[in-house]
N, C-alpha and C positions, 0 to 999 in steps of 0.2 A: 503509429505510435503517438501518444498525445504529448503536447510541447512538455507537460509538467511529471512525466513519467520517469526522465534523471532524475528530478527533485525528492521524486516522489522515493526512489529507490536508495537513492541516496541517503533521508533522514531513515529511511525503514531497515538499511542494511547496518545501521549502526546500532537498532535494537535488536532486529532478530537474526540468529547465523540462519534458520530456514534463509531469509530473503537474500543475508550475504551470501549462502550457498549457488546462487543463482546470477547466472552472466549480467543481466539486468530483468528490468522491472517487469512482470509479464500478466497483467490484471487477470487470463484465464485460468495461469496458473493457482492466484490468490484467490478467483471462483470455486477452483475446485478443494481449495483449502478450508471454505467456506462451508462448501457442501461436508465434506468430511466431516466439519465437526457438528454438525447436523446427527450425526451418530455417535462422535464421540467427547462432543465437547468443545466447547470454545475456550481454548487456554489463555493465559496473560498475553503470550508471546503473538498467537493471533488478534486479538483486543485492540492491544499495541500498535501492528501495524495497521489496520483499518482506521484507528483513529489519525494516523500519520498518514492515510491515504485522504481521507477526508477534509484535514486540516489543511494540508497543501491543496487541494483540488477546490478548495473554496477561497483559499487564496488566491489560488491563478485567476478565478470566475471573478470574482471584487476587486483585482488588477485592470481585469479584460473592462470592465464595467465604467471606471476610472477613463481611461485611454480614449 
């Protein structure tokens, strides 16, 4: 699991209930949500968390950087 994977679950479970539906944070799950909407569309709700995965995971990296 990557160190920033609570962080990550954490700001994402407060926008989407998909992500709060989920014990924690599981990036192959969010894969295959990806692929999905490859058929049917990329909704707000997915948007949302990807940017929220991104934002934090460039965080932790320009933390790491720091350090």
């Amino acid at each position: 699991m990557h160190p920033a994977a609570a962080e990550i679950y954490r700001k994402a479970a407060v926008n989407s209930p998909k992500v709060a539906s989920c014990a924690a944070w599981d990036p192959v799950w969010v894969t295959d949500w990806v692929e999905a909407s490859k058929r049917t569309g990329a909704d707000e709700e997915l948007r949302a968390v990807l940017a929220i995965e991104t934002e934090v995971l460039l965080e932790h990296f320009a933390s790491q950087m720091v350090e």
